[in-house]
N, C-alpha and C positions, 0 to 999 in steps of 0.2 A: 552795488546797492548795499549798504549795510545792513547789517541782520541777516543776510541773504540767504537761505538755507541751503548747505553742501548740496550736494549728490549724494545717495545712500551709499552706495557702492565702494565711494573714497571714503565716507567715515566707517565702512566696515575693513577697510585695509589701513587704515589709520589704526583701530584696533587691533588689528591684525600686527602691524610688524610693531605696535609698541608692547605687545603680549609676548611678544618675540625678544624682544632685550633692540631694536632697534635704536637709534638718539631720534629724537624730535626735527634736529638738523638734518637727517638721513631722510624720514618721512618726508617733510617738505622739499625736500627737492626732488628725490622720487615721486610725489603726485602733486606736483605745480602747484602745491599750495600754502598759501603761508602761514611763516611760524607760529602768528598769531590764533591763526583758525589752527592748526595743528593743537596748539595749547589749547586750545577753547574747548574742544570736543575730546581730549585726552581727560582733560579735568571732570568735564559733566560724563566720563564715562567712569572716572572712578569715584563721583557723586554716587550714581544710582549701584554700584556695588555688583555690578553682574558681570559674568563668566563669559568670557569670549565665545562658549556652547550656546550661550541662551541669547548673546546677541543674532548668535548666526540663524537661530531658530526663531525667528522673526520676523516678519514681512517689512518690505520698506514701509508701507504705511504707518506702521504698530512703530517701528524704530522712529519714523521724521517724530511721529506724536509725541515718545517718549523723550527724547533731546530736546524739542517743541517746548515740552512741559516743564521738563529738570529746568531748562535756560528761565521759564517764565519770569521767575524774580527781577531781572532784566529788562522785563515789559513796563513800563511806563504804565500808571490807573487809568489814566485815559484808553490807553490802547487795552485796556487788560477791560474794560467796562465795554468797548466795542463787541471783543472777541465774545464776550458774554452775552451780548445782543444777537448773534449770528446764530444757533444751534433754534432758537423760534422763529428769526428771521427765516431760517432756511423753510422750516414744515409749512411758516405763512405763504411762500413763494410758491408751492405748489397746488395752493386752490387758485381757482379759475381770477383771471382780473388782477389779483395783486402783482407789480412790482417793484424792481428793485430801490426806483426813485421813490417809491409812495413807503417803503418798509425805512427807505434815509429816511423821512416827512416825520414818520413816527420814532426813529431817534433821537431826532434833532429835539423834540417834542418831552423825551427822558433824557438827554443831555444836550442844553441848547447852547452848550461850549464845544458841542462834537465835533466829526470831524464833516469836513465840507463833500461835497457829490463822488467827487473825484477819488479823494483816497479812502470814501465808506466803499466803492467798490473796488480801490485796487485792493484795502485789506480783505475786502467779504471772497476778492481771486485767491489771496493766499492762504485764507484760514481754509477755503474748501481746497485746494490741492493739501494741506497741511492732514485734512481727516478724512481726505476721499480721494485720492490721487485721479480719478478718474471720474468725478463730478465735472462732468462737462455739458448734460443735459438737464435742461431744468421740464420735469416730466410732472403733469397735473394730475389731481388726484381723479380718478375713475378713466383716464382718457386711455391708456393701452395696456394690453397684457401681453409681454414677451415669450414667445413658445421656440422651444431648440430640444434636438434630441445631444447628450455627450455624443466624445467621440470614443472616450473606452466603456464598451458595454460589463453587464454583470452577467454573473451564470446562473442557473440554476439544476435542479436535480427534476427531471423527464419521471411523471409518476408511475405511469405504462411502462416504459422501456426503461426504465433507470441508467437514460445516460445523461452524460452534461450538456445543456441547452446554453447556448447564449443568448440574452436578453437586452432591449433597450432600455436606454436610461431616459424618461421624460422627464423636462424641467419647466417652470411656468413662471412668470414672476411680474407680478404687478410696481408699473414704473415709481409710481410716488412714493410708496413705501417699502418697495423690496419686499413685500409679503411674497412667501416662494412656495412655490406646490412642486413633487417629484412622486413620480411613479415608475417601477418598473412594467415592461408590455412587450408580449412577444417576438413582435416585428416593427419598423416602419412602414408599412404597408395603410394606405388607406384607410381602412377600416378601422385599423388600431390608434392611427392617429387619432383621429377624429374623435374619436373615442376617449382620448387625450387628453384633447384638449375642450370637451365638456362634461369630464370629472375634475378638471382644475377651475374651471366655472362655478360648480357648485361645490368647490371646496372654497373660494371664493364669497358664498353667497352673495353671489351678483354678476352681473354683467358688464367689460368696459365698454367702452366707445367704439374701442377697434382692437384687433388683435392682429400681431404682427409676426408672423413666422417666417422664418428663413427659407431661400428657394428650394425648400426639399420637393420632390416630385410626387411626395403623399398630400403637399399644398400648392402648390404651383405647377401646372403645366408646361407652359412655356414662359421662359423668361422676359423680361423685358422691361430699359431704361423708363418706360413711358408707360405702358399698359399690358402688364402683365396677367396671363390667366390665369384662373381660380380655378381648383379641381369644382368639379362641380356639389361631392359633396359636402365638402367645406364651404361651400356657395350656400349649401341647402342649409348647415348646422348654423349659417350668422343669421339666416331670413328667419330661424327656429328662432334664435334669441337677441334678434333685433340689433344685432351689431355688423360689423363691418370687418372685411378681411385688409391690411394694410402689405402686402406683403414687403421686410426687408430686400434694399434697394440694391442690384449687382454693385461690386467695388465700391460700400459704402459701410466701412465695420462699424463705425458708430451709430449704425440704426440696431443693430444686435449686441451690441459691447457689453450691454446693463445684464442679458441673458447670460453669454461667455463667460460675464464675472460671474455671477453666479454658480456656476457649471464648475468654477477654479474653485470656488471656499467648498460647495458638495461635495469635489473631489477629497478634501480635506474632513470634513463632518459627518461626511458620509458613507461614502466608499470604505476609509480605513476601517473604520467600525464594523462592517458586514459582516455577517456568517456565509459566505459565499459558495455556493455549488453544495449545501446541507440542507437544501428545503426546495419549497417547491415555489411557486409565480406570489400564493396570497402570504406566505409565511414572510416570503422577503419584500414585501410590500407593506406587510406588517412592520418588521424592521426598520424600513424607509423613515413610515410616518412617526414611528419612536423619536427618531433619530432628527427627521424634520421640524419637528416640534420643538425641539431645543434648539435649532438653528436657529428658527424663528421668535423666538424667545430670549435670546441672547441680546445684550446690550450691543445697536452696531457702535463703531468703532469712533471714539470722539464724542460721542452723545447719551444723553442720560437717559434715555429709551431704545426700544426693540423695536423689530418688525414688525413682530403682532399689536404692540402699542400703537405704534403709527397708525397700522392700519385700522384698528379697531377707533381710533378717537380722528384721525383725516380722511380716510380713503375709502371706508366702507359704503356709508352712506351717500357717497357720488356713486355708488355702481349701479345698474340698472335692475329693477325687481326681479328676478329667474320668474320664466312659465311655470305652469305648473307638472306639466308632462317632460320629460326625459324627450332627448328628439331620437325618433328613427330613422336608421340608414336608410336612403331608396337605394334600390336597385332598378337601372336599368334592362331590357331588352327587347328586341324589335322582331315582329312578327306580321304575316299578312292572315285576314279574317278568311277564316277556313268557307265551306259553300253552305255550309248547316248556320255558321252564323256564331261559331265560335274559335275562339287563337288560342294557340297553347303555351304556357309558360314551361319553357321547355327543362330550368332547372328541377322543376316538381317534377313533370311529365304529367299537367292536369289542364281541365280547358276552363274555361270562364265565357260567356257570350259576351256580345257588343248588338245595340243595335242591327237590324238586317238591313238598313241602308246600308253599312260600312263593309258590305260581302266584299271578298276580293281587293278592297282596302287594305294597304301598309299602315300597319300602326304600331306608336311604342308605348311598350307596358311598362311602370315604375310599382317597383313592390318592396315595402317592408316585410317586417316579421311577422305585422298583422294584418295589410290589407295589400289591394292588388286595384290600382289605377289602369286606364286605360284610355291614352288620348290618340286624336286622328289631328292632326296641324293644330299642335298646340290648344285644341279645346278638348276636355274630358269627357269623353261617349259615354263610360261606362265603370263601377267602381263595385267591389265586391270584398267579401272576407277571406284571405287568403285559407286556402286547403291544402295539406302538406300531403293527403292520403293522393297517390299516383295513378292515374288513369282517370279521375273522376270529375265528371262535366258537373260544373257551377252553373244555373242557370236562372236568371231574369225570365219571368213568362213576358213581361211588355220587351223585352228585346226580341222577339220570335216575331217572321211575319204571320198574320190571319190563320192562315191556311195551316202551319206550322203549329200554331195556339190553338185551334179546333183540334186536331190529330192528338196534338201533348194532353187536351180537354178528357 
């Protein structure tokens, strides 16, 4: 196909052996490629004037852009009027309804000599692998939020003990815009997830549709092609904010790709930069959101806006209003209704009553940090304010039988 864009790899050994004193006739036949393309990218790389160091320090995408650009004089006004059409085309394609054929409708409309169905989207295929190697998903605006933990954690300094703690790395990142939330947090554990992932919520200010976490086992219980289970209280923090858990699908990377990438440029933005193992959980969390800030604010890559722009002008206002309450973890545990007519929650070591129908009855308590439910088959007998002081009966006088209310009388 003519124009065809190389491979990165053979234009950076193109540069390579002709930084080297190589001949041009040497390159081409060493990397299958012809003299002419040999010439073509010899030329635009001593156009733009740069050091075989600063080509190498470059990502392929940053490099295809840069050749992309130097060649553009090459482009045809028509093609070059298209290419200019695509960077709104792309942000329109992410609200709800709009596509491909309706965003041609509307070129054809600012150039009614364009180009016909067919090649407005082979070019709108090349210009996005040209500025996004890995736009392969066209993600709507409010519809999901990507959750992963990295895989190389960070340290910190243990305030009590003054040793070195290893820490995780949480990352967040909403699809349409790549708005990115990171936090460090002690563990992957449960609690801490969860935790997580409804401070990247209201960092956020809003809710998406669905949130999509990878099969960690602080989100998913068991696996599964078809119907996978939900920790339950990750179950309990979407019914809190009215969303849905999607979890990524076993042997399916491009439902998490958009997270991953993210996790690679952090690794870059963010990691290098640390004061690592000199502070303590809030200092380097402090650091993070520095540091996130500027990622998020940075021009992405091809286009004349940020993250935060995006987000603040497409993607904000799809997200759903936040409650106004922070959610509480429940805690489970299961106990049988003592003969006096009250169960103990055995992490306090404190009692609470139930109804005196429920004597001798199996029931399970759920308790947060501030109250203490209590159901018998799924209906709620009995609800109270949690007491943390140990040994000490909580008690209903209408849960007491007669007899029992005379004598307390």
């Amino acid at each position: 196909m003519a124009n065809k864009i190389t491979d990165m790899s053979k234009i950076r050994k193109v540069i390579k052996f002709y930084s080297n004193g190589k001949s041009k006739l040497f390159i081409s036949s060493y990397l299958s490629l012809s003299r002419n393309t040999v010439k073509k990218y010899i030329s635009l790389y001593e156009i733009l004037g740069l050091s075989p160091d600063a080509i190498n320090a470059k990502t392929d995408a940053e490099l295809e852009l840069l050749f992309s650009n130097t060649a553009a004089e090459s482009i045809s006004p028509k093609l070059q009027s298209l290419y200019d059409f695509f960077p709104k085309m792309e942000r329109e394609l992410k609200k709800v309804g709009i596509t491909i054929h309706h965003m041609w409708e509307q070129y054809l409309v600012l150039h009614p000599d364009g180009f016909q169905s067919s090649q407005f989207r082979h070019h709108y295929k090349i210009w996005g692998k040209r500025v996004n190697p890995v736009m392969h998903m066209n993600h709507k605006s409010g519809d999901k939020m990507y959750v992963d933990y990295a895989g190389k954690t960070l340290s910190i300094i243990d305030k009590e003990s003054g040793e070195l703690k290893e820490v995780q790395f949480f990352v967040a990142i909403l699809g349409a815009s790549q708005y990115t939330y990171a936090e460090a947090s002690m563990s992957q554990q449960k609690e801490d997830f969860v935790r997580s992932v409804e401070n990247a919520i209201r960092f956020f200010e809003g809710t998406p549709a669905a949130i999509v976490p990878d099969n960690l086992k602080s989100a998913v219980i068991k696996s599964s092609r078809f119907e996978p289970t939900i920790n339950e209280t990750l179950a309990d923090l979407a019914e809190h904010y009215e969303t849905t858990i999607l979890p990524a699908r076993a042997y399916k990377p491009r439902d998490k790709s958009l997270v991953e990438g993210a996790v690679k440029i952090l690794y870059r933005r963010i990691y290098a930069n640390l004061q690592q193992g000199s502070c303590g959980l809030d200092e380097l969390n402090s650091e993070i959101w520095d540091l996130l800030d500027s990622h998020n604010k940075r021009k992405l890559t091809g286009r004349p806006y940020s993250r935060y722009e995006l987000f603040l002008e497409d993607e904000k206002q799809q997200l759903r209003p936040l409650p106004e309450r922070r959610f509480e973890i429940r805690y489970q545990s299961f106990a049988t209704v003592m003969q006096n007519g009250h169960v103990q929650l055995s992490r306090d070591k404190n009692y609470y009553s139930v109804p005196y129908q429920y004597i001798k009855k199996k029931i399970k308590i759920l308790y947060t940090s501030s109250t203490v439910e209590i159901y018998y088959k799924y209906n709620r007998i009995a609800m109270h304010r949690r007491n943390y002081k140990p040994y000490v009966y909580t008690t209903i006088t209408e849960h007491l039988a007669s007899t029992h209310q005379f004598v307390a009388g």
